[in-house]
C-alpha positions, 0 to 999 in steps of 0.5 A: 463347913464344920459346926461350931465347938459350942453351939448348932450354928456353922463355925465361920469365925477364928478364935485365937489358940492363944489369945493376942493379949497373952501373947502381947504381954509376954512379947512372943514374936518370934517362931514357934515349933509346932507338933501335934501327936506323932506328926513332925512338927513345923515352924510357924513364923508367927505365935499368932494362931487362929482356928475356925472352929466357932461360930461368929455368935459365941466367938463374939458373945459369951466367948468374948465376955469370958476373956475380957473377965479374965484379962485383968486376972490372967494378967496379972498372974502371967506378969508374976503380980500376986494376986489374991483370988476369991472364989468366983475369980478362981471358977472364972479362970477355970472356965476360961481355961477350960474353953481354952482346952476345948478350943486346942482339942479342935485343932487337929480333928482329921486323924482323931476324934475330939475329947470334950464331948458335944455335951461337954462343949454345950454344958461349958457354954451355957454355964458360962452364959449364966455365970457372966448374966450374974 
């Protein structure tokens, strides 16, 4: 079993690609194309993806409490509301997008190598456990 993107734990949850919220909100129901690199790309008849790559603690722990900040901000600005953001709305979104960026970086890992480091994953983990303890 591969371990967890974020922590020492064995990764045995699915975490979206993109959230179901996202996708209910822009009502994507419909086929997607699918490519990743050079590879031909496939049609998926669902936009709903999961990857196991987590680990039920973060996927349900601080992974969860990051998307529930997020939602009413993302929401907002997915639906074109203007939207003022103070500064902690601003890093909140960047921490988000960044967890979202290390979540599609594991979605193809047989013929490469992941981007974001260990050091990386663990440093965003953390940061975010302390930036939601606030």
């Amino acid at each position: 079993m591969r371990q967890c993107l974020f922590c020492l734990n064995p990764a045995d949850s699915k975490e979206h690609i993109w959230p179901k919220w996202i996708l209910d909100s822009i009502k994507a129901t419909r086929p997607i194309r699918h490519s990743i690199g050079k590879k031909v790309a496939t049609i998926i008849p669902k936009p709903e993806l999961k990857i196991k790559c987590v680990c039920g603690f973060c996927n349900n722990g601080w992974m969860s409490s990051l998307e529930s900040t997020n939602i009413p901000l993302l929401g907002s600005l997915i639906q074109d509301v203007s939207t003022p953001l103070d500064s902690a709305q601003q890093e909140s979104i960047a921490v988000w997008i960044m967890k979202t960026a290390m979540v599609l970086d594991a979605v193809d890992t047989r013929t490469r190598t992941l981007f974001y480091t260990k050091e990386d994953r663990d440093k965003l983990r953390v940061a975010s456990i302390i930036r939601l303890a606030r």
